[in-house]
MARKE-801590 format. One record per residue (C-alpha): z, x, y. Coordinates in steps of 0.1 Angstrom, whole numbers, padded with zeros to 4 digits, always signed. Each point is the difference from the previous one (the first is absolute). Example, Ala and Ser with C-alpha at 12.3 -4.5 7.8 and 13.67 -1.06 7.14 Angstrom:
2
+0078+0123-0045-0007+0014+0034
END
This chain:
598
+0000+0000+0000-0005+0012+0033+0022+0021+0023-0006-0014+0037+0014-0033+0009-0026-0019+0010-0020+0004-0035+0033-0003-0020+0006-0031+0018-0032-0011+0001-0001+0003-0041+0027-0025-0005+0004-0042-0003-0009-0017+0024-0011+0027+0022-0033+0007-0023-0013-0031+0006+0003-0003+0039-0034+0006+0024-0006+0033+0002+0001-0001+0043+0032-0024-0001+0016+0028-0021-0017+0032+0021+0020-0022+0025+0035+0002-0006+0000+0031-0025+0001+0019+0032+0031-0012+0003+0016+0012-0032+0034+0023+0007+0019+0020-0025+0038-0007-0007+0027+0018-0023+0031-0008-0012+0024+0014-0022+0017-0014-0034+0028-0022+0006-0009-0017+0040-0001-0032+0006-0033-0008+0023+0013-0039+0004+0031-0021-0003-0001-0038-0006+0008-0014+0039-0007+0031+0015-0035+0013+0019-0026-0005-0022-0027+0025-0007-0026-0001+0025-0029+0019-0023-0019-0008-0032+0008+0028-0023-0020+0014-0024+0015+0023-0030-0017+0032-0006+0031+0018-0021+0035-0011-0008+0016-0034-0008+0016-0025+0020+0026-0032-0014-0004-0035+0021+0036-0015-0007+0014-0033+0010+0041-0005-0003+0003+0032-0022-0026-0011-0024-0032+0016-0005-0033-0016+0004-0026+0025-0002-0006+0033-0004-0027+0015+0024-0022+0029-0008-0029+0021+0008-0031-0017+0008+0023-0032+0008+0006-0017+0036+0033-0010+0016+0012-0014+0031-0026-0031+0005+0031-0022-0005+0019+0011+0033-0038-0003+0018-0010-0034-0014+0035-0017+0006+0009+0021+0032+0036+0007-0021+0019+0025-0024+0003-0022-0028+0009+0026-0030+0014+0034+0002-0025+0030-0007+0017+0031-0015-0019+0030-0006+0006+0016-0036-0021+0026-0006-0011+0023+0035-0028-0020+0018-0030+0009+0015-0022-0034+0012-0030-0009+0023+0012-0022+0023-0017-0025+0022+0016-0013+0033+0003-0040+0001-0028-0008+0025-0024+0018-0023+0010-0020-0031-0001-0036+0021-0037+0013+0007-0008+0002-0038+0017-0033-0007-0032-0012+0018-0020+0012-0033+0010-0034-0023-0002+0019-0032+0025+0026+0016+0022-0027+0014+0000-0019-0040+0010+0030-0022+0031+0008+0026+0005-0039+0006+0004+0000-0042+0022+0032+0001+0025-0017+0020+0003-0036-0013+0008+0025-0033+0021+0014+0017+0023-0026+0020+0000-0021-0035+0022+0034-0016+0018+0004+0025+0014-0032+0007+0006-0003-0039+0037-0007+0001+0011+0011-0035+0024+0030+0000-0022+0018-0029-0033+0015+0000-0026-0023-0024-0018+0028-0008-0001+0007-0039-0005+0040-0011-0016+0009-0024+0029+0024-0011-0018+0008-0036-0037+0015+0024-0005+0033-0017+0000+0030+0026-0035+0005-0012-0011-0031+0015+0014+0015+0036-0023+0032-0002-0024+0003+0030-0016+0031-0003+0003+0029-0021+0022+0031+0010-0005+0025+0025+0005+0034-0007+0003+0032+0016+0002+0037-0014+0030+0014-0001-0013+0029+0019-0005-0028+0031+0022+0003+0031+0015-0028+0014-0024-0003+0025-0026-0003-0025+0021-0027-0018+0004-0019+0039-0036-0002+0000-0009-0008-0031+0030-0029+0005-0019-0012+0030-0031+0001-0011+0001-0024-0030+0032-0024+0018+0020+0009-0026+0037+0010+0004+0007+0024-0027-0021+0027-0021+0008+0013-0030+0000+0037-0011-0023+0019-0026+0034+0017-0008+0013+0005-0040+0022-0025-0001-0019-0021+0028+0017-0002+0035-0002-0024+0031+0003+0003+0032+0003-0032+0026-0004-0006+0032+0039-0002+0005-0004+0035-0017-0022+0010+0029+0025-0015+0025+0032+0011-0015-0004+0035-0015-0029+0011+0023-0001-0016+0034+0038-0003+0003+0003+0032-0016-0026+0021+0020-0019+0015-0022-0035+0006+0008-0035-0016-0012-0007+0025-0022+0034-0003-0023-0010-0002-0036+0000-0035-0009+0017+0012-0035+0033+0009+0023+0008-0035+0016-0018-0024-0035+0027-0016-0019-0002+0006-0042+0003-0012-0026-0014-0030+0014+0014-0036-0009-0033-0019-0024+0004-0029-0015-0028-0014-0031-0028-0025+0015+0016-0031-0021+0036+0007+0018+0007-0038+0015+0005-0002+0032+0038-0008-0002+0002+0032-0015-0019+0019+0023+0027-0011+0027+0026+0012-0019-0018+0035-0004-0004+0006+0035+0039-0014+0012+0014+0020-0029-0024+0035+0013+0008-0005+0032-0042+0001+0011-0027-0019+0010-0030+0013-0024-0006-0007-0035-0028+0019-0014-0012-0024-0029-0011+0015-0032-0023-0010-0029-0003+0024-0033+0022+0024+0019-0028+0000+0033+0011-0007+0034-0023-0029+0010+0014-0010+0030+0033+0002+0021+0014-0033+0013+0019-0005+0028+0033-0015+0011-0021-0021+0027-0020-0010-0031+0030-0013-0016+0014-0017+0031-0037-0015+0011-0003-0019-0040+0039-0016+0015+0016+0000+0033+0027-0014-0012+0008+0025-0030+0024+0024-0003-0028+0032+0020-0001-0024+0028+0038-0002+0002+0009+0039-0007-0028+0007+0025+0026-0022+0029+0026+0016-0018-0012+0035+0008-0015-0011+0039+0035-0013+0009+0007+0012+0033+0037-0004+0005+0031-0021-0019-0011-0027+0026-0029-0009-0019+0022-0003-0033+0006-0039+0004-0028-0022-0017+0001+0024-0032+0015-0023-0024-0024-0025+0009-0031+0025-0003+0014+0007-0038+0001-0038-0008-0031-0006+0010-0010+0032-0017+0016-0016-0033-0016-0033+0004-0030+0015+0001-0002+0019-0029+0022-0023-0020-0033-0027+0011-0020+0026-0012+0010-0002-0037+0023+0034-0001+0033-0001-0019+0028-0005+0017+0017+0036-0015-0029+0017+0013+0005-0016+0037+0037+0013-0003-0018+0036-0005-0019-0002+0031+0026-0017+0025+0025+0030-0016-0027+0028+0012-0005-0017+0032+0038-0001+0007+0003+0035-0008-0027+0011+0025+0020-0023+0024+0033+0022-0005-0019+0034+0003-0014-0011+0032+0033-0013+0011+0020+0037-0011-0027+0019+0020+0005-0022+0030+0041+0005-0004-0011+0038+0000-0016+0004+0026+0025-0019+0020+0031+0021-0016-0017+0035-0006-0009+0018-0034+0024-0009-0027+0027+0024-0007-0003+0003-0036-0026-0019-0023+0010-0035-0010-0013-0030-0021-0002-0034+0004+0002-0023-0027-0004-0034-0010+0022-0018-0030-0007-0038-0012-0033-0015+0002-0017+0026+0025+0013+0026-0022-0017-0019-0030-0029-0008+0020+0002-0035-0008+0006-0015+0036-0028-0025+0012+0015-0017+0033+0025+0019+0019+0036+0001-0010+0036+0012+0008+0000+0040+0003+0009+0023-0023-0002+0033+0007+0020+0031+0005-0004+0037+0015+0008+0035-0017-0001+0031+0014+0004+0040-0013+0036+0010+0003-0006+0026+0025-0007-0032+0027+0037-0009-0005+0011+0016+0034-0028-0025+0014+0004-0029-0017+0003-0017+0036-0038+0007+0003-0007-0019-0033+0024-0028+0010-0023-0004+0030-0026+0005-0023+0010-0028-0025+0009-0027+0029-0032+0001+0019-0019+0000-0034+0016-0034-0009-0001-0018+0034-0036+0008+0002-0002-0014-0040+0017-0032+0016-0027-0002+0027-0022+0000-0026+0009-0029-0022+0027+0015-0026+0037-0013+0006+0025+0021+0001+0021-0001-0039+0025-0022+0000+0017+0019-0026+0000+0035+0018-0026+0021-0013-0015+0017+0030-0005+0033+0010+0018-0005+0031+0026-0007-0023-0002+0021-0031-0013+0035+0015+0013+0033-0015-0007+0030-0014-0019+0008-0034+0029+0011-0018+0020-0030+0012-0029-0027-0011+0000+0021-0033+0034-0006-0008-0001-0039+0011-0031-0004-0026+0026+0020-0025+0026-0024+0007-0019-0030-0003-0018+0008-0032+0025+0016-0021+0030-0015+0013-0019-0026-0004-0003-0028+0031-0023-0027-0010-0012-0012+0035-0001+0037+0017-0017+0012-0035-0025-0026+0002-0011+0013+0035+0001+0032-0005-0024+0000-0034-0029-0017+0025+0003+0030+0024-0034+0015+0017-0007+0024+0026-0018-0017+0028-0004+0025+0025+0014+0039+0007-0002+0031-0019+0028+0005-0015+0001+0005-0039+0022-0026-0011-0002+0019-0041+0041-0001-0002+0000-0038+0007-0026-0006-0031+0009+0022-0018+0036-0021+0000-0022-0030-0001-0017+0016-0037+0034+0003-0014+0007-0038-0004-0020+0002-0032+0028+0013-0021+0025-0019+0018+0009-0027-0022+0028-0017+0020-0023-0003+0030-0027-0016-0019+0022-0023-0017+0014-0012+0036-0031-0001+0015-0009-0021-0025+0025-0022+0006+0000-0003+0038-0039-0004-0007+0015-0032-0023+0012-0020+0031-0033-0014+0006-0013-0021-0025-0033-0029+0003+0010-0035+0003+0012-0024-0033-0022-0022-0014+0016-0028+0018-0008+0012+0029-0038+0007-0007+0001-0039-0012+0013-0016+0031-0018-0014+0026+0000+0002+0040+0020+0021+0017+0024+0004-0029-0027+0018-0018+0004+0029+0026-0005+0038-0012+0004+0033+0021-0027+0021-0016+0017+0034+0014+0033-0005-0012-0007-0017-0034-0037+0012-0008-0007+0036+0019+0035+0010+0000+0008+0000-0033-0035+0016-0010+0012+0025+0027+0033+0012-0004-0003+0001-0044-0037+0025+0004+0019+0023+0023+0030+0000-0031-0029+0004-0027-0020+0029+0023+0029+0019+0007+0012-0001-0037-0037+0018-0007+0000+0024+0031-0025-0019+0016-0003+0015+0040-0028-0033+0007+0016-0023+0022-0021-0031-0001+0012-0025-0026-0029-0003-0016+0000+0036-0004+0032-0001-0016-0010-0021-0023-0029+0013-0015+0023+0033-0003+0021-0017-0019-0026-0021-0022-0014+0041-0008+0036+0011-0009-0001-0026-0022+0029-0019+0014-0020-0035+0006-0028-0004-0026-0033-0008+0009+0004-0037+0003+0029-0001+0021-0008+0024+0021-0034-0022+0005+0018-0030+0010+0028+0010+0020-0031+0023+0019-0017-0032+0005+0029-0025+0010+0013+0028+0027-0039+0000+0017+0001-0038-0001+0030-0005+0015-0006+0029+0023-0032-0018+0014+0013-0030-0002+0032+0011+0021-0027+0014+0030-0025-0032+0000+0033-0024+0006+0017+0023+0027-0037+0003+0014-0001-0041-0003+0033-0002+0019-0008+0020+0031-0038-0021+0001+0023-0031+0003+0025+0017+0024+0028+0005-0017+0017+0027-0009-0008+0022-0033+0026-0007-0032-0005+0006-0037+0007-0033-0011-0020-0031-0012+0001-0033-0017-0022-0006-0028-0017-0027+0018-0014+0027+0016-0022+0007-0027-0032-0004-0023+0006-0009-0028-0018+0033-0013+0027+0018+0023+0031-0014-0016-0008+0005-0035-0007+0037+0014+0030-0001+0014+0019-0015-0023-0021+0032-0027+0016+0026+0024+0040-0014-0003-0006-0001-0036-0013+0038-0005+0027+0012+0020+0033-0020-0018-0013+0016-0031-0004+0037+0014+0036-0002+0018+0008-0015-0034-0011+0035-0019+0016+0015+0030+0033-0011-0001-0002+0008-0039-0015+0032+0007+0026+0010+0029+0029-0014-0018+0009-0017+0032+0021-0024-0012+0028+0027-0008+0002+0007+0039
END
C-alpha cells in the first residue's frame, strides 16, 4: 500500500469511490497526527473531535460507560460521530501508538455532499449509536475461544541475519509494517520494536549495534493448532507480546499480542494491556467491573469456568506488580528482596469475580532493621487492592498485617503444619509468589514435608469434613426451602478434601483440579472417582459464576446460593450427580483418614 497520504487514503472505503476532482479537492487538506499508547483523544460530554481521522498504524478502542464497542485499526476511520452529531458521545482511548490522516470538519461536511460518501458513514453510525446505547452490563459478543493460532497468521516471518545491526533490523521493521523480526541465530532469536526502544534507544547505543546483542532467545513458539485461549495464556505466563507459531518444527509466522486483543476486546490481552497503560492508582476504580465483563464474556464464549479462574488469576497478578512498582517508586528501592504472596483462591488460581484479600508480604532477614519500609510497603499495596475491587479480609490476612521476615514466615508455616492448625494450615498449603524476587525454597520446602505428616493429614481431613452437600430432603423440597449454597456444600468440600489428598502425595499444584488428578495418578482415587468428582467440581464451579453473573445483570448483589426452582431440569439432575459423587468420596475419606477417631 502506499506511503503518502493522499494515495493511502485515497485506496480505502468510501474514499475509492469519490470523483476524482471532489477528492483532488479536499485531500489537500489532509494533516498528520500522533498520539501515544494510553491518551484519551475524547471523553463522553467533553469537546468532541473536530477531524475525521484516518488510521495508518496503531489501534484505537471507542468505549461507552466502560464497555468496549469497537476496536479501531489501520485502514479504519474514527471521529465522524463527534462531526455528524456535533457531540462526544463515546470515549476514544488510544491502545497501541497512533499515527492517522486527519481531515478537519469543514472538509468532511464538503464530502458529505457526495451521497455515496454520506451512506457508508450514515450506516457506520446508526451501527454504532445501536451498540452503544445497548444497556446490558455484558458484552454480546461470543469468542471463538477454541480459533487455532494458525487461523491468526497474516504473513510469514521476517527475518534478519544475525550478522544485522539494529539499524538494519529498524528498517527492515519499517519497511514490511511489522513490529518484530526474528533472528537467523542457533537457537532463533527476536528482537521487537520495544527491543529497539528499551535496550537501544533508551540505552544509547548506536545504529550499527549487532542486532544479536539487544534480540531476546530462546524465543517463546507455540504449535499452529494452539487455541486461542491457550495462546493468551502463553504470552501472560512469558511476559511478551510475540508468539512465533510453528508447524513440523518451522516458524511460520509470529503472532501478536494486538492479534490476540483485535480477535476480542474484551478478553483477557485487552484487559492486561489497561493493566500495563495504567497511569496512576487513580485509575484503579472500575477494575472489578472490567474483570466481570471480562468473565462474561468468555464464559458467553463457551470456556470453562476453571479456565476463566486462570486468566482473572494472571490478570490480578499483573495488577499487584504494577501496583508494587508504583509503591516503589514512591518509597525508594526496597531494602532487601521480598515476596508477595497470595493464599486461598488467588493462590489456587481459582478466583473468577473479585473477593476478600488474602495476601501477605515476606522479606530477607537482612530488611529486618527496615521493616518500617515494607510496612509502608504492605499498606499502600492493599489500599490501592481496595481501590481496585478486592475488600479488605475480614479475617486478617493482609500484608499490612502479617509482614515479617523470611525466617519468621518459615517458622509460622512450621507451626501451622506440624503443630498442626487446621485453618492457618489450610492457608498456608495454597501459598504462591505473586510478585518480588525473593526465593521463598525454605517455606516449600516446609510445605513438602506435610507428606509424611500423618496427624496433619488426618486433621486436615477432618476440618475438610465440615462441609458436606445438602440431604436428600433438601434436594426434594420445593421453593425457597429447596435452597443450596454451592460454595460451601459443593466447591468447598471438593476444595478443602483435594488439598488433604495432594499434600498426602507431595503434590506442589495448587488448583483443585490439579490435586486431584495427582491423587487419581498416586493411585489414591481410582479412575472412576476421580472422573466424577473432576466433573461435579467443573459443574458446580461454572454453575457458581453463571448465577453470581445472573445476580449482578438483575442488580443485586453476587451470593453462592440458589433454589432449585432455579433450574433446568437437566441442571438439577446435574446437580443433584455432583452432591452424590462427593458424599461417596468424603465417604472413602473419612475411612481413609480415620477421621472419626479425632
Amino acid at each position: 500500500m502506499a506511503n503518502d497520504p493522499r494515495s493511502y487514503v485515497r485506496s480505502l472505503r468510501p474514499f475509492d469511490a469519490l470523483p476524482q476532482e471532489l477528492f483532488d479537492e479536499v485531500a489537500a487538506q489532509l494533516g498528520v497526527s500522533f498520539h501515544p499508547a494510553g491518551t484519551w483523544l475524547v471523553r463522553v460530554g467533553g469537546e468532541p473531535l473536530r477531524h475525521l481521522h484516518v488510521i495508518r498504524k496503531g489501534v484505537v478502542r471507542l468505549e461507552r460507560e466502560g464497555r468496549t464497542l469497537r476496536l479501531c485499526e489501520e485502514g479504519e476511520t474514527f471521529g465522524y460521530a463527534s462531526l455528524i452529531t456535533g457531540k462526544a458521545t463515546l470515549d476514544v482511548y488510544v491502545e497501541e501508538d497512533l499515527v492517522a490522516y486527519r481531515l478537519p470538519e469543514p472538509a468532511f461536511r464538503r464530502l458529505l455532499e457526495d451521497s455515496r460518501f454520506s451512506a457508508h458513514f450514515a450506516l457506520e453510525l446508526t451501527a454504532r449509536l445501536k451498540a452503544s446505547l445497548t444497556r446490558t452490563p455484558f458484552p454480546s459478543f461470543r469468542p471463538d475461544v477454541s480459533l487455532a493460532l494458525r487461523q491468526l497468521i497474516r504473513r510469514p516471518a521476517v527475518w534478519v541475519e544475525a550478522r544485522a545491526s539494529v539499524g538494519e533490523a529498524a528498517r527492515v521493521m519499517t519497511e514490511q509494517r511489522v513490529s518484530s523480526v526474528l533472528v537467523r541465530t542457533e537457537p532463533p532469536a527476536i528482537v521487537t520494536d520495544r527491543d529497539l526502544r528499551d535496550r537501544v534507544l533508551a540505552a544509547g547505543r548506536a545504529s550499527d549495534t549487532p542486532v544479536a546483542d539487544v534480540c531476546s532467545r530462546p524465543v517463546h513458539t507455540v504449535p499452529a493448532e494452539v487455541r486461542l485461549f491457550e495462546a493468551w495464556a502463553r504470552l501472560i505466563d512469558a511476559g511478551v507480546h510475540h508468539l512465533p507459531v510453528t508447524r513440523d518444527g518451522e516458524i511460520i509466522g509470529v503472532v501478536t499480542s494486538s492479534d490476540l486483543l483485535r480477535v476480542t476486546s474484551q478478553g483477557p490481552m485487552a484487559l492486561l494491556r489497561r493493566i500495563e497503560q495504567l497511569a496512576d492508582r487513580g485509575a484503579l476504580p472500575g477494575y472489578a467491573a472490567q474483570v466481570v465483563e471480562m468473565v462474561a464474556a468468555l464464559l458467553s464464549g463457551g470456556l470453562e469456568a476453571t479456565l476463566i479462574a486462570g486468566f482473572v488469576a494472571r490478570l490480578n497478578d499483573a495488577l499487584v506488580r504494577r501496583i508494587l512498582g508504583w509503591a516503589e517508586a514512591e518509597l525508594g528501592p526496597a531494602p532487601a528482596a521480598y515476596a508477595w504472596l497470595a493464599f486461598g483462591s488467588e493462590g489456587r488460581m481459582e478466583q473468577t469475580l473479585l473477593t476478600d484479600q488474602d495476601n501477605a508480604l515476606v522479606y530477607a532477614d537482612e530488611g529486618a532493621k527496615r521493616c518500617d519500609w515494607f510496612r509502608a510497603l504492605a499498606a499502600r499495596v492493599n489500599e490501592d487492592l481496595e481501590r481496585a475491587g478486592f475488600p479488605p479480609c475480614l479475617g486478617g490476612h493482609m500484608a499490612r498485617e502479617t509482614s515479617g521476615t523470611l525466617s519468621e514466615w518459615t517458622g509460622e508455616f512450621r507451626s501451622a503444619l506440624e503443630t498442626p492448625h487446621p485453618c492457618e494450615a489450610a492457608l498456608y498449603l495454597d501459598f504462591r509468589r505473586v510478585g518480588g524476587d525473593l526465593g521463598i525454597e525454605p517455606l516449600e520446602s516446609v510445605v513438602a514435608r506435610v507428606t509424611g505428616q500423618a496427624l496433619t493429614l488426618r486433621f486436615l481431613a477432618k476440618e475438610a469434613m465440615r462441609f458436606s452437600p445438602p440431604s436428600a430432603l433438601v434436594l426434594r423440597l420445593k421453593g425457597k426451602a429447596s435452597s443450596v449454597d454451592l460454595k460451601w456444600q459443593g466447591i468447598f468440600p471438593v476444595v478443602f478434601l483435594a488439598r488433604c489428598y495432594g499434600a498426602e502425595v507431595g503434590s506442589r499444584g495448587l488448583s483443585t483440579l490439579d490435586r486431584l488428578a495427582a491423587a487419581s495418578r498416586a493411585g489414591l482415587m481410582d479412575e472412576k472417582l476421580w472422573a466424577s468428582v473432576s466433573e461435579a467440581f467443573r459443574f458446580l464451579f461454572g454453575l457458581r459464576l453463571r448465577v453470581q453473573l445472573a445476580r449482578i445483570v438483575a442488580g443485586a448483589p453476587p451470593t453462592n446460593s440458589l433454589t432449585l426452582t432455579e433450574l433446568t431440569g437437566h441442571e438439577r439432575g446435574r446437580l443433584k450427580e455432583s452432591f452424590s459423587a462427593i458424599k461417596v468420596w468424603q465417604e472413602k475419606a473419612a475411612y481413609h483418614y480415620q477421621t472419626n477417631f479425632l
